[in-house]
C-alpha positions as CSV (number, residue, x, y, z in Angstrom):
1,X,92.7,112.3,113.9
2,X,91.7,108.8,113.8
3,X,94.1,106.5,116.0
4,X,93.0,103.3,114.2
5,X,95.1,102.3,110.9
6,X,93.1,101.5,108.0
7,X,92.7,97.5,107.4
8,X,94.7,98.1,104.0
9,X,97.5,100.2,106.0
10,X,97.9,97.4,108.9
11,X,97.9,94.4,106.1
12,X,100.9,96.4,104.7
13,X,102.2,96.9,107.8
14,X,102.0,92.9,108.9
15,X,103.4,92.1,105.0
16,X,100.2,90.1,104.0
17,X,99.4,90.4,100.4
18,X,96.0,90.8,99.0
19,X,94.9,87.2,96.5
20,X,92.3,89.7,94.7
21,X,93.8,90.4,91.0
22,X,95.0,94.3,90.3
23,X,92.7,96.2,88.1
24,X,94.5,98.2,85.3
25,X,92.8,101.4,85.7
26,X,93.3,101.8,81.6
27,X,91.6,98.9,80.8
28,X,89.0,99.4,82.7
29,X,88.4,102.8,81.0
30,X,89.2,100.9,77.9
31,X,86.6,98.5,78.3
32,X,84.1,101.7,78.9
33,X,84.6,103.6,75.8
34,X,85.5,100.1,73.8
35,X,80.9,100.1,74.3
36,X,80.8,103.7,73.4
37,X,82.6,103.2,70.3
38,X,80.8,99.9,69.2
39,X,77.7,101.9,69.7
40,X,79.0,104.8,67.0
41,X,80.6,102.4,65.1
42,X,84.2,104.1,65.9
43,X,86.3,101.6,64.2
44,X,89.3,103.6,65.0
45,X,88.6,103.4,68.4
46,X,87.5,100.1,68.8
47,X,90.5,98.7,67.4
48,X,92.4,101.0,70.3
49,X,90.6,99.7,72.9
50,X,90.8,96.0,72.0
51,X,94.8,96.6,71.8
52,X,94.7,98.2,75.1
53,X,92.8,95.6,76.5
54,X,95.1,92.5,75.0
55,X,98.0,94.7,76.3
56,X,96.8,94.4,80.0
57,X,95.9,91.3,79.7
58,X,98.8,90.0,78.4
59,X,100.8,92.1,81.2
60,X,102.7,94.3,78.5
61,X,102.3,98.0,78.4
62,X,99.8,99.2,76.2
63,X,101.4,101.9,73.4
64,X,101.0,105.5,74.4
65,X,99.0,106.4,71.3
66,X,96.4,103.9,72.5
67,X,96.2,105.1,75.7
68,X,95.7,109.1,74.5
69,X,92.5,107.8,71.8
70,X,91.2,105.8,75.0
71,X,91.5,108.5,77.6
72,X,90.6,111.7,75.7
73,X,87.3,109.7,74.3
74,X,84.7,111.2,76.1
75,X,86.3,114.7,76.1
């Protein structure tokens, strides 16, 4: 077992805060197949994507049907 904390575990620890912004993990993705889709012409799913996208940029939550078209792209 390692006996030294992590850097991310003791900056928890000591309260200090990260200034790097949080990446939305569903815009990322969004942003991925958002290229796919412009590259099939999927305007269905390019239109997802970009709502996604504005949602986590504007800080709301993006609508769950969104979400499903963006995540189950590539399956």
């Amino acid at each position: 077992m390692n006996a030294t904390p992590s850097a991310a575990a003791a900056s928890q620890r000591l309260g200090m805060t990260s200034n790097e912004p949080k990446s939305d993990p569903s815009s990322d993705v969004a942003w991925m197949v958002l290229e796919a889709a412009n590259d099939f012409g999927d305007d269905t799913t390019i239109e997802a994507c970009r709502r996604v996208i504005d949602a986590s940029l504007s800080g709301t939550p993006a609508s769950q049907s969104d979400l499903h078209v963006v995540s189950d792209y590539f399956r």
